[in-house]
N, C-alpha and C positions, 0 to 999 in steps of 0.2 A: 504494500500500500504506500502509495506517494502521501506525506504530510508535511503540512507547512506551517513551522510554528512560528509566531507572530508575537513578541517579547520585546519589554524594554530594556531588560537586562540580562548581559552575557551570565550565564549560570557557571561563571569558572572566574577567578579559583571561589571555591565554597564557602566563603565569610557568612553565608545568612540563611537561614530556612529555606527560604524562599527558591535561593540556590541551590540547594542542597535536594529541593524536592525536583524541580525540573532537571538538573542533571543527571539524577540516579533513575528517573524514569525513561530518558533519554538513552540512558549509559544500559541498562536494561532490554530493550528493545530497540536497538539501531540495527541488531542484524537481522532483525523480522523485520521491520518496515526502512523506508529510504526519507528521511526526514532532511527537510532543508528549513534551516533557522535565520528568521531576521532580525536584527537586536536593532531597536529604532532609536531611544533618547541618547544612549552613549553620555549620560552623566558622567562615568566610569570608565569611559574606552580608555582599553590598552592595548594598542598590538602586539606585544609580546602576549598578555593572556589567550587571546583571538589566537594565534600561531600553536599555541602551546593546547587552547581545548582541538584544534585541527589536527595537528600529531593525534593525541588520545582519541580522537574520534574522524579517521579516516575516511569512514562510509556517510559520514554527514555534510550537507554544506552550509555551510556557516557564511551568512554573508550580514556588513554591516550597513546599516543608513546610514548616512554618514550625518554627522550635528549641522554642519555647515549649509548641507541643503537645508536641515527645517530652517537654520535662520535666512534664508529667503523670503520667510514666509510669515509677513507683517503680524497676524493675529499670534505667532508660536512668539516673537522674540519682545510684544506687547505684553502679555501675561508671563513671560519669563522674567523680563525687566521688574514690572509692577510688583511679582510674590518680594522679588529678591531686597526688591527698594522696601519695602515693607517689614521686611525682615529686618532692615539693618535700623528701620529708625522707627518700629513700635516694637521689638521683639517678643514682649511679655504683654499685648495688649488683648484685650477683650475682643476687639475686631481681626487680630489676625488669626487668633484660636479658633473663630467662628468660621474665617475663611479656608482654614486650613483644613475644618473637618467638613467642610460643606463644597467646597469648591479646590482637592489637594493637589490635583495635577496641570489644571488648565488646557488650551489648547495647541494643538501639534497633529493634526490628521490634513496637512496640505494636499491639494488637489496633484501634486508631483509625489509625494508619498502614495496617495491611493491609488495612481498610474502605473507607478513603480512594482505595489505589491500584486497589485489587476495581472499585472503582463507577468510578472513569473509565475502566478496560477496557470497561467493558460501554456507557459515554455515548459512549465515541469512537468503538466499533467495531471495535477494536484487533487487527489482522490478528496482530502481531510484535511480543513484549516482548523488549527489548535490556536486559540486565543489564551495566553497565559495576562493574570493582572489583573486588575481592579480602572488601572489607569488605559488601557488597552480594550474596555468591556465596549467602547462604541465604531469598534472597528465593525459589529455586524452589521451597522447602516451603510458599508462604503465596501462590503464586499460582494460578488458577485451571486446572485440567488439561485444558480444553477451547480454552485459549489457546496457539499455539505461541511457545516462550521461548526464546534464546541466551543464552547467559555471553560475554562480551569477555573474555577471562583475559592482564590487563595483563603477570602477575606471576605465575607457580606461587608460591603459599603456604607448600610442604610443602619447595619449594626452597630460597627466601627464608630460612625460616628456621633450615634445618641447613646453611646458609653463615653465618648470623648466630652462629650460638653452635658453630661448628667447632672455636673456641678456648677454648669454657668447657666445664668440668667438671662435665658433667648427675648428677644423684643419679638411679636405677633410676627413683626416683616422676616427675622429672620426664622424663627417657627415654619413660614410659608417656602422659604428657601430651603429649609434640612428638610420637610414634607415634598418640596418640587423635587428634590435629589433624588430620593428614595425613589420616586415615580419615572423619574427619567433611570435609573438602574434598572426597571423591571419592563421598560421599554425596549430599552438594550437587551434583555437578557430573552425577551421573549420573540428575537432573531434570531436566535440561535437554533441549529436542529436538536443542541443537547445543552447542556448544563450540567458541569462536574465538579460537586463539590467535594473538603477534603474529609467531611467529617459527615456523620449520619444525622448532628445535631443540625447543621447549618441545611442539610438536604430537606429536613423537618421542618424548620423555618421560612424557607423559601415554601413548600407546598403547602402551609399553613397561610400565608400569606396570599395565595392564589396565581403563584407562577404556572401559566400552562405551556412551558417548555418542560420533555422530558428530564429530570434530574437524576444523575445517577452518582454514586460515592468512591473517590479513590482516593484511598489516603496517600498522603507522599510517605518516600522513602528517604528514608536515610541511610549514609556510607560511614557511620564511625561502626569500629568493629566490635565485637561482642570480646567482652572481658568478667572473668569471674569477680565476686567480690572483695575486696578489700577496704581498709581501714588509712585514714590520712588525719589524725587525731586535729580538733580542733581548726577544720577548713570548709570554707562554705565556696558557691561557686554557682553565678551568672553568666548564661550564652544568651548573646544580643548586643546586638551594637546599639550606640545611642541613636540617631536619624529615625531609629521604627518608634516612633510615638508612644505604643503599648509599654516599649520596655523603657523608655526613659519613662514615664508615668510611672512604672512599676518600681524602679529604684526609687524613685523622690520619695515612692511613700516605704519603703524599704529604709531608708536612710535618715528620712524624720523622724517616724514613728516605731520602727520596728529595732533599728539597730542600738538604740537608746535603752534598751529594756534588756538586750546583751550585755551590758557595761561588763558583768562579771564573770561572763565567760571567756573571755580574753581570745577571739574568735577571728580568725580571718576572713576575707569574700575575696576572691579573685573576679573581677570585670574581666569576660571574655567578650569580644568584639571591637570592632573601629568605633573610633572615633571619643572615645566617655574624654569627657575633660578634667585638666588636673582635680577641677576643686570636689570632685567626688573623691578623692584622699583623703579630704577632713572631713571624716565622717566618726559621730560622737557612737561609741559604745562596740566597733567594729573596724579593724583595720585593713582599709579595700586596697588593694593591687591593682592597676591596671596593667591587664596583659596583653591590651589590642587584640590584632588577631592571630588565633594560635593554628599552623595548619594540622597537629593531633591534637586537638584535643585532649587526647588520654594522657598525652603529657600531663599535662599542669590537672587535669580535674579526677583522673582514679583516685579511688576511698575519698572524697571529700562528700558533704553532704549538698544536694542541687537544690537550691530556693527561687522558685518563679512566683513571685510578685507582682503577675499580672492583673489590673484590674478591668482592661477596655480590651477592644477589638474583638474579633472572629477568628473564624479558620481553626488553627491546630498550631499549638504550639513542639513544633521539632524539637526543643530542645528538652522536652520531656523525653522522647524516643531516645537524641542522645544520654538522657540520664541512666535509664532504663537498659539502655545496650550495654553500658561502661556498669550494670550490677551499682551505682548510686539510690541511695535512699533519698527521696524525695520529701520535700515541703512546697507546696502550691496553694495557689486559689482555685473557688470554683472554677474563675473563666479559665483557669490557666488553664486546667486538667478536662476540660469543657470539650466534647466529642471524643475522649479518648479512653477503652476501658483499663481504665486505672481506678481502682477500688480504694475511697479512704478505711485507711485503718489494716490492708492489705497490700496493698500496690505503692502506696504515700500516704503522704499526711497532709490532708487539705482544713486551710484556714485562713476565714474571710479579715479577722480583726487583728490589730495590731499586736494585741496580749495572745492570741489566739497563735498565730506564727510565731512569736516568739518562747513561746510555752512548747509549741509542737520542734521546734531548733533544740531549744535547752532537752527536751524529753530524747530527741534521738542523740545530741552529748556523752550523756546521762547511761545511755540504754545499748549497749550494743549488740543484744538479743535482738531487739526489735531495729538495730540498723538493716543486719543481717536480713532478717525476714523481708523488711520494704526491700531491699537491694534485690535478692536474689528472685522476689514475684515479681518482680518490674522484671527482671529481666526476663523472664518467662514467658509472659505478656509479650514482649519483644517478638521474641522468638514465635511464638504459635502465630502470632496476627500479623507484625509488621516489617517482617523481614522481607528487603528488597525484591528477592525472587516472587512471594507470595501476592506482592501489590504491584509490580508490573503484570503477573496474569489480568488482574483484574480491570487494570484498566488497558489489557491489550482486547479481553470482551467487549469492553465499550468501544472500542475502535470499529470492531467489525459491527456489533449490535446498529450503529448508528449510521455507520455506510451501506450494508443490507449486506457483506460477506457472507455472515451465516446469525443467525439466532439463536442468542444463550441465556439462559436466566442469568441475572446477576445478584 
């Protein structure tokens, strides 16, 4: 099967979930199907990266947009300027939090981009356009209707961002903008021949809501490898770069409220991801590391214990799965732990308050009976359900199920 995935970001190297999940699906199934990838915003370009996913993936073709063409293109380099201008001179203000969750990407779909992607549909032959992104979800208006298309929905939109501003005080006008948002996502979404989400919960939401696009469920995969349990006495440990909204929200309140109430366990957190800035260092009751980005992981994070502090967005949090792979005992919230089965009190230890995580940290300290158990269920869980092999079958079903190949339950 010809597919053509349709992405604003190069999935290499794997600094983020997100990447983690499109390239291990990728890396999975490239030699069943013939996959040509376009990466369009190029926040990020590298060409050494670009070279280097090319080697590892010889039977794919990778091709990039290049930035230079969208800035031809008055509306892309208008709302590029404007976020950025806004960024530097209200950074902390009531109007750009609003903008941010109500309006995060802006526009960049040029009449020379939609030409661009039109005409390799029609050179490759192009059975299955794969739409990865939240920010890429209104490409189904601009592709050809004789083509069949999926949405990957990393992330509900509409959720994302009435957990983002839960705590801000919308004016009617802007109420009407987060409600217009929501209705323009289910426009988009209901061009699509399919819809795949990553979780069973977010599939539940969408058809509770009255999406009449078919929805079907694949989780991503993750590439850290499976490690027995061990012990890293007094070490805690964060994956997520700052840029994702969820996990900077998820430190602040980690770092106010939660590490404060640690004072006297004399407790480490390594920050794994780009970008955290120095002054998350001085952080009272907990002393954080920042590791940027680490490419094992298992380096720096076996036997420590994984705390997701998530309180906003959708989708699936990856780096559960990595907890869980690496035999780590887990602390989470509901959202964190949210479509994934991980059992509290079996799998981790989930808690919404700030007494509540930190009472569930000091217990597994304390406990290492019950580190053991969390460690070694999670990884178990791993293994029976999310292991790479297991969840490319499933969403190579969906491939054929939605181009008419052949017909499978899923």
């Amino acid at each position: 099967m010809n597919i053509l995935i349709l992405t604003p970001y190069l999935p290499y190297p794997l600094n983020s979930g997100g990447a983690q999940g499109v390239f291990n699906m990728i890396d999975n199934l490239r030699q069943k199907h013939h996959f040509t990838m376009v990466i369009s915003q190029g926040s990020e370009y590298s060409p050494e990266n670009i070279d280097t996913l090319r080697k590892l993936w010889p039977e794919v073709d990778i091709i990039y947009y290049p930035l230079w063409q969208q800035m031809l293109y008055p509306p892309f380099v208008y709302e590029r300027s404007r976020r950025v201008l806004l960024k530097k001179l209200a950074p902390n203000s009531h109007r750009l939090a609003v903008e941010m969750a109500v309006r995060p990407y802006g526009e960049w779909f040029s009449p020379h981009h939609v030409a661009f992607v039109r005409k390799l549909i029609k050179e490759k032959n192009i059975d299955l356009v794969q739409v990865e992104f939240y920010e890429c979800l209104p490409w189904s208006s601009h592709l050809p209707q004789d083509v069949k298309k999926i949405f990957i929905h990393h992330e509900l939109g509409f959720v994302r961002k009435a957990r983002l501003l839960k705590e801000v005080a919308l004016t009617p006008k802007e109420q009407q903008q987060l409600e217009a948002s929501k209705q323009r996502e289910f426009a988009d979404l209901e061009q699509y021949d399919a819809v795949v989400t990553v979780t069973a919960t977010d599939k539940a939401i969408l058809e509770r809501e009255g999406l009449k696009t078919p929805v079907y469920v694949s989780t991503l995969a993750i590439n850290t490898l499976s490690f027995p349990y061990s012990v890293n006495p007094g070490q805690l440990t964060f994956v997520g770069g700052y840029g994702h909204l969820p996990n900077k929200e998820g430190i602040d309140w980690f770092v106010a409220h939660v590490s404060p109430l640690l004072r006297n366990e004399h407790l480490g957190l390594s920050l794994i991801g780009k970008s955290w800035p120095e002054s998350y260092t001085y952080s009272s009751g907990v002393a954080i590391n920042l590791r940027g980005f680490v490419k094992e992981l298992s380096d720096v994070a076996l036997g420590t214990i994984m705390v997701v502090p998530i309180l906003s967005g959708s989708g699936m949090r990856m780096k559960i799965l990595e907890a869980a792979a690496m035999s780590l005992p887990i602390v989470t919230t509901t959202v964190g732990v949210e479509g994934l089965d991980f059992e509290d009190g079996e799998s981790c230890l989930v808690a919404d308050s700030p007494e509540d995580f930190a009472q569930a940290v000091k217990q597994l300290c304390h406990d290492e009976q019950l580190r053991r158990k969390l460690g070694e269920n999670a990884n178990k869980v791993f293994q029976e359900k999310y292991h790479p092999a297991v969840l490319a079958g499933v969403r190579d079903r969906i491939y054929n199920n939605v181009v008419g190949v052949q017909q499978q339950p899923l």
